[in-house]
C-alpha positions in Angstrom: 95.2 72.5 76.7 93.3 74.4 74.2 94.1 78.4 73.1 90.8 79.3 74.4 91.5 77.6 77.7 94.7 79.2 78.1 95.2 82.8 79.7 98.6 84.4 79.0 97.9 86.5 82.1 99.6 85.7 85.3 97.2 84.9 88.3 97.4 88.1 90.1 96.6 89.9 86.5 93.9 87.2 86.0 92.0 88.4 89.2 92.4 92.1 88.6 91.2 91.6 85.2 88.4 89.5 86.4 87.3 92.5 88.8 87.6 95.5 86.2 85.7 92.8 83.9 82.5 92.6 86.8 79.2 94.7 86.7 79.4 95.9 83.2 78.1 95.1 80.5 80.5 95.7 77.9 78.7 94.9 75.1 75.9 97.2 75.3 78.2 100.0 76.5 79.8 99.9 73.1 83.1 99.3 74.5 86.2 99.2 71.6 89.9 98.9 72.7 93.2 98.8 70.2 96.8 99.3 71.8 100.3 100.3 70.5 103.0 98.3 72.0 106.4 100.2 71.8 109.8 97.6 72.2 113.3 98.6 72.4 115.5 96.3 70.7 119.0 94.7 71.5 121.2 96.3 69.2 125.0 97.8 69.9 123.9 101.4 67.6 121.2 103.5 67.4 118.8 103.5 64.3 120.3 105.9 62.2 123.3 106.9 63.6 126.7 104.5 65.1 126.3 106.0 68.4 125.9 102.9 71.2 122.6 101.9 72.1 121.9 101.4 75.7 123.8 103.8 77.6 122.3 105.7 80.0 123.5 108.8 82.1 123.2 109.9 85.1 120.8 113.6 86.1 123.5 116.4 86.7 126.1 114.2 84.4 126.3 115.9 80.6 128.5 117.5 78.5 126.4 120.0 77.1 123.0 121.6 76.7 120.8 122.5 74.0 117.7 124.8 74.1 115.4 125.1 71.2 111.4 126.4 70.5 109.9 124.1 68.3 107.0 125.5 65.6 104.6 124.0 63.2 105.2 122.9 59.6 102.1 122.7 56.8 101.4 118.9 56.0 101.8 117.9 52.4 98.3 119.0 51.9 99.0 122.3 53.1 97.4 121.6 56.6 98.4 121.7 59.9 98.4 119.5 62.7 96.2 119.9 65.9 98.8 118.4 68.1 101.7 120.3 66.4 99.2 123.9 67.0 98.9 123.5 70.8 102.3 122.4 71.8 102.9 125.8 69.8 100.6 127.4 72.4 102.2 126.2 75.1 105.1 128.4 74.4 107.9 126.0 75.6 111.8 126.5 75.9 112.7 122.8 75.6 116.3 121.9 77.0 118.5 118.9 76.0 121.3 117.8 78.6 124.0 115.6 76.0 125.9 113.0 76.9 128.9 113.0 74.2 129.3 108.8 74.8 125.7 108.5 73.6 124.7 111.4 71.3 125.7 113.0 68.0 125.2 115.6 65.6 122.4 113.3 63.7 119.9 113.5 67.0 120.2 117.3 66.9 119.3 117.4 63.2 122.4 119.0 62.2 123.7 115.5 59.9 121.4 113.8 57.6 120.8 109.9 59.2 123.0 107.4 58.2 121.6 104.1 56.4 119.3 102.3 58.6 120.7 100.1 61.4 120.3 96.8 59.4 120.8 94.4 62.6 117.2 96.3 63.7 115.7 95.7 60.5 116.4 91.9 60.9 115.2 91.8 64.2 111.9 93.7 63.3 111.4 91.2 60.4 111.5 88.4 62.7 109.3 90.2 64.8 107.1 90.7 62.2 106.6 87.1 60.9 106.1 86.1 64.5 103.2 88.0 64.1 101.8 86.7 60.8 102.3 89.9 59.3 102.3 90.6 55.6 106.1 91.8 55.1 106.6 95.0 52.9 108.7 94.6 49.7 110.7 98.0 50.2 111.2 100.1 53.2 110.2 103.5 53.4 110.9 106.2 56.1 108.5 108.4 57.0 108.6 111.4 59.4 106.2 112.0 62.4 105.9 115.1 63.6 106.6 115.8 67.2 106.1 119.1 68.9 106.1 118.0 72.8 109.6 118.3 72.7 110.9 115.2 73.2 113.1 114.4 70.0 115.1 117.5 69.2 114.3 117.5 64.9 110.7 118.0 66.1 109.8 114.6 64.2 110.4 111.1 64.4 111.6 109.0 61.9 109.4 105.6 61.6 108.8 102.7 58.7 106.4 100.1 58.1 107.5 96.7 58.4 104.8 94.7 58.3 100.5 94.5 58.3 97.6 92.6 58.4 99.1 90.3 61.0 97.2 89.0 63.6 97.7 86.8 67.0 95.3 84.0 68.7 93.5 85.4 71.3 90.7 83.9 73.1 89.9 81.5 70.5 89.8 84.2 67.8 92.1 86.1 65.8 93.5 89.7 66.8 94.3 91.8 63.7 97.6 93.7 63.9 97.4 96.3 61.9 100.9 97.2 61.3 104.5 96.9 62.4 106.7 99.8 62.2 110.4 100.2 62.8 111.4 103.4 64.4 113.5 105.3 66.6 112.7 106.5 70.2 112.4 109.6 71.9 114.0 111.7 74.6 113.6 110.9 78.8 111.9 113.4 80.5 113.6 114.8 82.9 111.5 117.9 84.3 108.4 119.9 83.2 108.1 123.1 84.8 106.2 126.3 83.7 107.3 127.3 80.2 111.0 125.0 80.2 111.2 120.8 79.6 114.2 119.2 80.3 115.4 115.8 78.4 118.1 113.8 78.8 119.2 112.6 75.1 120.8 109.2 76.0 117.3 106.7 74.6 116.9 108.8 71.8 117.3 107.5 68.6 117.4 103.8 70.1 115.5 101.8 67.7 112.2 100.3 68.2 109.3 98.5 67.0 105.5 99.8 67.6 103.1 97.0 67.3 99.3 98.4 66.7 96.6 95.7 67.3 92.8 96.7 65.7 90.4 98.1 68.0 88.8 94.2 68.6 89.7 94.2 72.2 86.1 93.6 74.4 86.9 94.3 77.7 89.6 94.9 80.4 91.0 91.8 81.2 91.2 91.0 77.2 93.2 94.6 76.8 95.7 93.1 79.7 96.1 89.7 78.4 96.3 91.1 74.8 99.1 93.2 75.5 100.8 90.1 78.0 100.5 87.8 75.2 102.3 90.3 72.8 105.1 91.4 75.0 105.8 87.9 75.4 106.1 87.3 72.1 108.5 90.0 71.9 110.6 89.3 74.9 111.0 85.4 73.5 113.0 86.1 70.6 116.0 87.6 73.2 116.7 89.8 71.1 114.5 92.9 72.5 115.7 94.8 75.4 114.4 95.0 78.8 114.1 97.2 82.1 111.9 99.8 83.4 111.6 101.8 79.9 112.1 99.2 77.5 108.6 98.7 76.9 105.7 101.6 77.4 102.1 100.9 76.1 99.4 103.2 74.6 96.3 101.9 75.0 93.1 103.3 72.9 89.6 103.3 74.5 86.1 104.5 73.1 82.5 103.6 73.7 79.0 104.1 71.7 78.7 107.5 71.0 82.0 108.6 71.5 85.7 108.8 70.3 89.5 107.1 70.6 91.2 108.3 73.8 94.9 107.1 74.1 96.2 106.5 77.4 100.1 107.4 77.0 102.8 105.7 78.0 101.4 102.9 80.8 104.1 101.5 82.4 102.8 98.4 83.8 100.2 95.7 81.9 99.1 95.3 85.7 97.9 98.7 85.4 95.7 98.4 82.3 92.6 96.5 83.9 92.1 99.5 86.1 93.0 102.0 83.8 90.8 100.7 80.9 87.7 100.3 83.0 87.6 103.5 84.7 88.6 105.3 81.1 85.0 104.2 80.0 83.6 105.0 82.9 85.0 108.5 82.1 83.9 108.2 78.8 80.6 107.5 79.8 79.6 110.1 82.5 81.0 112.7 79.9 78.5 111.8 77.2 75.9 112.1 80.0 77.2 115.8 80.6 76.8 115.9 77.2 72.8 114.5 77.1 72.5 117.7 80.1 73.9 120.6 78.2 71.8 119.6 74.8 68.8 120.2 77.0 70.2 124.3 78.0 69.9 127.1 75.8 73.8 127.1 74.6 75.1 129.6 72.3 78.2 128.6 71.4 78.9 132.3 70.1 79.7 135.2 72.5 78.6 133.0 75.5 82.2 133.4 77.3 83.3 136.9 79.0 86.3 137.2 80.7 88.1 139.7 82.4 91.3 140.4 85.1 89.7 140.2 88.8 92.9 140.3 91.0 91.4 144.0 92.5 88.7 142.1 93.7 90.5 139.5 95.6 93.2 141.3 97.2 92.1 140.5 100.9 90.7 137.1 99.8 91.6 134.1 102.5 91.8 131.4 99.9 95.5 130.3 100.2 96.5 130.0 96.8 95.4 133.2 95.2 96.8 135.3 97.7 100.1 133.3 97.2 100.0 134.2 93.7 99.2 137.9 94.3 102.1 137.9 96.4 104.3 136.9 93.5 102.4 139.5 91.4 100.7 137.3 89.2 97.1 138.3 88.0 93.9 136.6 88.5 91.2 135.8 85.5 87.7 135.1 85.5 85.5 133.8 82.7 81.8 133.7 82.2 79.9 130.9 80.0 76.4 131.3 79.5 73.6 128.6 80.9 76.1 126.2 81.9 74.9 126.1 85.6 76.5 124.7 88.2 77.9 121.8 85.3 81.6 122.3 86.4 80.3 119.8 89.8 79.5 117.0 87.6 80.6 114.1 88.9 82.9 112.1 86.0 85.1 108.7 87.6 86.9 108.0 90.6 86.0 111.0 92.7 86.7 113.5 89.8 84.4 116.2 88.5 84.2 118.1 85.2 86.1 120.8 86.5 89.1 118.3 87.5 88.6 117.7 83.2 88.9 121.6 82.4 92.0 121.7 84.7 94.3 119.5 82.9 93.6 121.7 79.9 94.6 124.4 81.5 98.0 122.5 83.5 99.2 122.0 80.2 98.6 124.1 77.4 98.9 127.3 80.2 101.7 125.8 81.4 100.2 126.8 85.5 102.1 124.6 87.3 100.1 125.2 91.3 97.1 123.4 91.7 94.5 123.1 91.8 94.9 125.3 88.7 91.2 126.1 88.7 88.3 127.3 91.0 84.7 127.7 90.6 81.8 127.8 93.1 81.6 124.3 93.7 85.5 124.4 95.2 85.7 123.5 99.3 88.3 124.0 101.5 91.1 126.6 101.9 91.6 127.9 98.4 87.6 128.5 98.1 86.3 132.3 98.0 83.8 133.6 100.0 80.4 134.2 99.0 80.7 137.8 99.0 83.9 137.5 96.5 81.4 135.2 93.8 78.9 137.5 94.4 81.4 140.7 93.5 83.1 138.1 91.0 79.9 137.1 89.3 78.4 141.3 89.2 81.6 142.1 87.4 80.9 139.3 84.3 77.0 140.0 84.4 76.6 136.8 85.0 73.2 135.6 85.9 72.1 132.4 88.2 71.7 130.1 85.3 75.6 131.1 84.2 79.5 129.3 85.5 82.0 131.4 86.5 85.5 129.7 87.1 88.5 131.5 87.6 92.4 131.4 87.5 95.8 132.7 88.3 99.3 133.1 86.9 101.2 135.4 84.9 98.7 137.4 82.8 99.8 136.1 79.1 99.1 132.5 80.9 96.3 133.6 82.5 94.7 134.5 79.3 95.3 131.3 77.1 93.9 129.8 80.1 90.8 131.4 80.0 90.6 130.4 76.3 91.2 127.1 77.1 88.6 126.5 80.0 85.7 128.0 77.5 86.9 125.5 74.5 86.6 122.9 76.8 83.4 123.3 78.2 82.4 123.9 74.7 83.3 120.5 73.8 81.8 119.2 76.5 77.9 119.8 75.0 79.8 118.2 72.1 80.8 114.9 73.6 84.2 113.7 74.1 86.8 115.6 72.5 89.7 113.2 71.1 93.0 113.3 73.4 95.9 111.7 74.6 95.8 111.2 77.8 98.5 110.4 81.0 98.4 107.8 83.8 97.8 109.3 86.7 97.7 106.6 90.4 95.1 104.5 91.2 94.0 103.9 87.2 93.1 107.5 86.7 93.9 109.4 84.0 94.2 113.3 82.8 94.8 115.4 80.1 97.9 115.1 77.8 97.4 116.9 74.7 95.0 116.8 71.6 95.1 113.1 69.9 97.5 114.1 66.9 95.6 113.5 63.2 96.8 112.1 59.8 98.5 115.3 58.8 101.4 114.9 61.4 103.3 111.8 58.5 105.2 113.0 55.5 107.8 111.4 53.4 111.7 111.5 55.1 113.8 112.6 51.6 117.0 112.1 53.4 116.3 108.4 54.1 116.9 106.1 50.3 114.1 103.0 50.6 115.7 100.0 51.4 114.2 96.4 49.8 113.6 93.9 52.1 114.6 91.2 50.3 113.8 87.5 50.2 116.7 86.2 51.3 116.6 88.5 54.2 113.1 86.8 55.3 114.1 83.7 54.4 117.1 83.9 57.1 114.9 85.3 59.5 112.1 82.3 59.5 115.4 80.6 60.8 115.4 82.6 63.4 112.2 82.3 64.5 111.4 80.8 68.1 108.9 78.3 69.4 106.1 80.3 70.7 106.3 80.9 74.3 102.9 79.7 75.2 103.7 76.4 73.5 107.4 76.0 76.1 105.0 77.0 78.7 102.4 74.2 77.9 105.2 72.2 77.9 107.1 72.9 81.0 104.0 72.6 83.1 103.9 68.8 81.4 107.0 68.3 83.1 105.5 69.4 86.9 107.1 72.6 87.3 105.2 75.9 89.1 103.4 78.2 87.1 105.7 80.9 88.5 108.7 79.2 87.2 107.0 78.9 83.5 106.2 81.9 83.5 109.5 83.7 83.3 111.1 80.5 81.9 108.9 80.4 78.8 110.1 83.7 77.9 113.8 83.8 79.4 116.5 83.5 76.6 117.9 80.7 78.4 114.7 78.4 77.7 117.3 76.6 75.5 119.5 75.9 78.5 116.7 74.5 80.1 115.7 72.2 77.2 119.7 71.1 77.3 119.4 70.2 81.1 116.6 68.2 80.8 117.9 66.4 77.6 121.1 65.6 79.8 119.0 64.3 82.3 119.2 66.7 85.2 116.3 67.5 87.4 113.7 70.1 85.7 112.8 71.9 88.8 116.8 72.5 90.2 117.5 73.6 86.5 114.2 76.1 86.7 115.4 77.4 90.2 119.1 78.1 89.0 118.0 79.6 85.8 115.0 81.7 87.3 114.7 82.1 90.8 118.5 82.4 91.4 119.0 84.7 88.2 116.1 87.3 89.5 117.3 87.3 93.3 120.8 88.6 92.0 119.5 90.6 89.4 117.5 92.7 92.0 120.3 93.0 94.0 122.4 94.8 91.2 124.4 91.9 89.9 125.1 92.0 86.1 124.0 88.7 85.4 123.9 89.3 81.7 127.3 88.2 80.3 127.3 84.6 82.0 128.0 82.5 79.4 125.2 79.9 78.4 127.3 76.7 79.1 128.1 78.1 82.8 124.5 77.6 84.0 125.1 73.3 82.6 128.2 73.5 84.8 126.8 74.6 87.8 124.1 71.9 87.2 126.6 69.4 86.7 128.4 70.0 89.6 125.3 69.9 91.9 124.5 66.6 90.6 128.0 65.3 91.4 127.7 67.2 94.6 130.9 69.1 93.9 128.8 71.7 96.4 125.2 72.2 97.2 122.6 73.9 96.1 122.5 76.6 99.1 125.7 78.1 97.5 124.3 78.6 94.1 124.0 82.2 94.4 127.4 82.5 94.9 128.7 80.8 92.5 126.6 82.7 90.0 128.0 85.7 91.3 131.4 84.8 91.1 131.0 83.5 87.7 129.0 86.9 86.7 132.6 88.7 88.3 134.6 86.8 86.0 132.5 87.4 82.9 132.0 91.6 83.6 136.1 91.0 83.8 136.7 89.3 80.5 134.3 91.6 78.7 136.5 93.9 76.0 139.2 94.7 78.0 140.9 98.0 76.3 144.6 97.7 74.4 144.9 94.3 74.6 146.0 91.8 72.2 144.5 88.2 72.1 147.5 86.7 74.0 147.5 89.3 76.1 143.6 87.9 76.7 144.9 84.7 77.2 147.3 85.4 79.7 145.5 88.3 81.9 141.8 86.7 82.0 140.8 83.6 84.3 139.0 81.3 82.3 135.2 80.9 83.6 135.7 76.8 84.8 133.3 75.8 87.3 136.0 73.7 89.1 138.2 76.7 89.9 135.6 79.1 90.7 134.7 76.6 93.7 138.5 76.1 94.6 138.3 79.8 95.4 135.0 80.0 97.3 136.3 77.1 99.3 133.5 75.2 98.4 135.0 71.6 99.4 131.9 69.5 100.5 132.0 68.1 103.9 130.5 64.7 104.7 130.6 62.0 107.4 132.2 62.8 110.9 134.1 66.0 109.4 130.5 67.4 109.0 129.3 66.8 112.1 132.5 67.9 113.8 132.0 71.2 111.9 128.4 71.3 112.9 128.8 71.0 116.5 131.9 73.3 116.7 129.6 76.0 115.2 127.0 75.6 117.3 129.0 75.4 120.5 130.9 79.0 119.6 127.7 80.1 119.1 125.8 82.2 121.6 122.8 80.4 122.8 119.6 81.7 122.0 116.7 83.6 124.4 114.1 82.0 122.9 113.2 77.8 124.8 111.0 77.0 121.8 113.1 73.6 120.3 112.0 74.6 116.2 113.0 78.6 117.0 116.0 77.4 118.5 116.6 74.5 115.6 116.4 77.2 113.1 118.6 79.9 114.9 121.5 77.2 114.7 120.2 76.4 110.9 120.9 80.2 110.2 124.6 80.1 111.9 125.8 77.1 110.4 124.5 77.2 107.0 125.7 80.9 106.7 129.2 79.2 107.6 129.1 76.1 105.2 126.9 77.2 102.4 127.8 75.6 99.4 129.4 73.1 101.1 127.0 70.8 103.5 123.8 69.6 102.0 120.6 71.6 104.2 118.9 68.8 104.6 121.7 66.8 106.4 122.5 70.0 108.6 119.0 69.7 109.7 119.2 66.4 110.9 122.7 66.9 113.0 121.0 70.1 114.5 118.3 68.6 115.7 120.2 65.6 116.8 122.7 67.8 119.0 119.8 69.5 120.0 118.0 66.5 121.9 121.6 65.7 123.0 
């Protein structure tokens, strides 16, 4: 099977990629695409602290809070940052619930970091030589500035790695630009009005960021791009995983217009969707764009604004007179020539206006939607025509002007008004650079301004640290086969696509490879160690501290039909109980080990499930006493009524009666 033949992308990704792909032509539309894949790693500590790694809490479980305000610093070249000025705007009280089994004084900025964590480094080296990447001589952390709140020192801490690498992709090379190590940030917990609230437990958990060039053609490449990566990731074992474990940016632009980042997508299924109806966004605003160059703009003194809660204080739209209620005050703003532009139709139902609004959700920090109304609004928050009318003679505003108005507390109320005539302004610019959130259904919305250049200055509490050769030497040891080549493989040997699939990647691909050596059937050792793991795993069993050589037992003992395969689960189970038993027990010396803990043995895990096969005339004596203290079923239909039987006795005998045999007495006393 050649590369260009071969799709990382599952087949239900394939078809949605397939369908974002269709009717465009995404050539001509100029369309580029680059994303920044973000991996936790496996590690016991955090990056630069000895805290554990991995240990989440609980909402309403912490030891203690922290409130700060963050500001903005000046850039080495005396400059600030555009990202760093409007989270400054927003005027945020950000509040940090700490957990004291996961935090220290290092993640509230009051302790220099410690050394780097060097089991991440090693882990990001091997990453990065998976990745062809050219491997930096000596490390250097920088810091990031970040003013949304979510790490408390207001910046990260992040080092290159490793560049110009690059992965096969479609029968061409994809450039990775860089690979950084660095630490993570806070989980959002609640944004309301002026106060965020993050739980520390993530931060500080170390990280790679992997940042592919902007080569990326179309949709379904973005999505397999991204698959491709994560898997490469995912097969060292030595990443974590979990919802959270890995988040995505993706970056988006088309002729004529400018990077977007979509923040934080949580699914690759999602990016098809996402990334097609981003350029359709991207598109339709340079066509606003083409309109306004064709009106009389004056970009200075166009806007008048001014408090018009008098005028509204009888007003039937639902949501102003809520807010009059509260007391709040209600703002209108004028822009010159601008029409009825606020109307124009952008992607997926959306309008300008829905554009303007997520300016003003989050940098005015108006939490009620639908945050902003202007004469084109329907329905029960719409004014009357007489209120425009009074609304639009208090502004002087003339037929060829928009009017849009707001509500809120009345310092909010005016940075909102600022807002909406900035970004109506930038609309007869283009498309203003942002970061930008998922929202359902592959729409997206406002964020906050895409951060610039000016946001990365030297850390001078962090020594560089070499990366030696030795150190890469060691980890080209490490390195493992690439997954696309096991899954090549395993599809040799017959097996599903679905079972390859998660195989490929699974840290127990070596336990496969064992099986087979030793001769056991490669589809029974691809259900044990995939279909049987997930089942349990969704069902809250911690699968993870089996050891390896367990899963070659259980294989063993269905080929010597010590029990059958219907009681797998449960013997996985048990075997999963008796590893989450022997795992660090507290004050304990090793004989004390010795003596307390059962040893996981295969033999006596089945002694205690009573897992004793039954064969010949003891089986069919167990079959038919079964069935006859079994209430007879309503149904007359013979395969309803062979399965109904099937159910009671195998849910009885699992484990120890082969299916396919129960099947056959079944029916056979069935007839009888």
């Amino acid at each position: 099977m050649k590369d260009q033949e071969y799709t990382a992308l599952p087949p239900h990704l394939l078809r949605e990629g397939k369908d974002a792909d269709s009717s465009i032509d995404w050539r001509k539309l100029g369309f580029k695409s680059g994303l920044e894949i973000h991996q936790q790693l496996l590690t016991e500590k955090k990056l630069f602290c000895r805290c554990p790694a991995g240990i989440y809490g609980k909402e309403g479980e912490h030891d203690a809070e922290v409130l700060r305000h963050m500001r903005p610093t000046l850039s080495e070249l005396g400059e600030y940052d555009g990202t760093a000025l409007m989270e400054f705007r927003t005027r945020k009280q950000i509040l940090y619930l700490l957990n004291q089994e996961s935090v220290c004084t290092y993640e509230m900025d009051d302790t220099p970091p410690f050394l780097i964590n060097q089991k991440a480094l090693d882990i990001a080296v091997e990453i990065a030589l998976m990745l062809n990447c050219n491997l930096v001589g000596e490390l250097h952390v920088m810091r990031k500035q970040y003013l949304d709140g979510s790490i408390p020192t207001g910046f990260q801490r992040t080092a290159i790695v490793g560049t110009d690498g690059y992965i096969n992709l479609r029968g061409r090379r994809l450039t990775i630009l860089q690979l950084a190590l660095e630490e993570d940030s806070c989980r959002e917990l609640a944004d309301e009005g002026h106060t965020i609230t993050f739980m520390t437990d993530r931060l500080s958990m170390p990280l790679v960021e992997v940042v592919t060039g902007p080569e990326l053609q179309c949709p379904s490449e973005v999505a397999e791009a991204c698959e491709l990566i994560g898997r490469l990731l995912r097969s060292t074992g030595k990443v974590r995983r979990g919802a959270g474990a890995t988040r995505q940016d993706v970056n988006v632009s088309i002729k004529g217009g400018t990077r977007i980042e979509i923040k934080g997508v949580p699914s690759v299924r999602l990016i098809p969707r996402l990334v097609r109806k981003e350029a359709l966004r991207q598109k339709a605003l340079l066509e606003i764009r083409n309109r306004l160059w064709q009106k009389d703009l004056d970009p200075k003194g166009s806007a008048r604004t001014d408090l018009v809660d008098h005028i509204l204080t009888n007003t039937q739209s639902t949501v102003i007179r809520n807010a009059l209620q509260r007391g709040h005050r209600v703002g209108a703003i004028r822009l010159r020539n601008m029409g009825n532009i606020l109307s124009s139709k952008t992607v997926g139902g959306r309008t300008l206006a829905d554009e303007v609004s997520g300016r003003v959700r989050v940098v005015a920090c108006l939490d009620e939607p639908p945050y902003l109304i202007h004469r084109g609004t329907q329905g029960q928050n719409a004014l009357s025509n007489r209120e425009w009318r009074s609304i639009r003679k208090r502004l002087r505003a003339k037929a060829e002007d928009t009017v849009a108005i707001v509500w809120g507390p009345e310092e909010d109320v005016r940075i909102a008004l600022e807002e909406i005539e900035l970004r109506l302004l930038e609309a007869s610019l283009g498309i203003p650079p942002e970061t930008r959130q998922v929202l359902p259904d592959g729409l997206n919305d406002f964020e906050r301004i895409l951060p610039g250049p000016d946001r990365m200055y030297p850390d001078t509490d962090s020594p560089p640290v070499p990366v030696s050769d030795n150190r890469i030497a060691e980890a080209r040891k490490q390195l493992p086969s690439h997954p696309l080549k096991r899954e090549r493989r395993y599809l040799e040997l017959g097996m599903p696509r679905h079972q390859t699939y998660f195989l490929a990647i699974s840290p127990l691909h070596t336990v496969f490879d064992e099986a087979v050596t030793r001769g056991f059937s490669p589809k029974m050792a691809a259900r044990l160690l995939v279909e049987e793991r997930i089942s349990l795993r969704r069902k809250g069993v911690n699968i993870s501290l089996i050891p390896e050589d367990f899963y070659l037992d259980i294989l063993d003992g269905l080929d010597k039909e010590l029990f059958y395969r219907e009681g797998t689960r449960r013997v996985i189970k048990a075997g999963a109980e008796r590893s989450l038993s022997m795992e660090k027990p507290e004050k304990s010396t090793k004989k004390d080990k010795k003596k307390d803990q059962p040893e996981i043995d295969i033999k006596h895990i089945l002694k205690e499930l009573n897992f004793e096969p039954l064969k010949g005339e003891q089986l069919n004596t167990a079959v038919e006493k079964i069935m006859n203290t079994t209430d007879l079923p309503e149904t007359k239909d013979p395969e309803a009524q062979k399965r109904y039987f099937m159910g009671a006795v195998m849910y009885r005998l699992a484990g120890r009666v082969c299916g396919e045999t129960v099947s056959r007495i079944v029916e056979k006393t069935l007839r009888g």
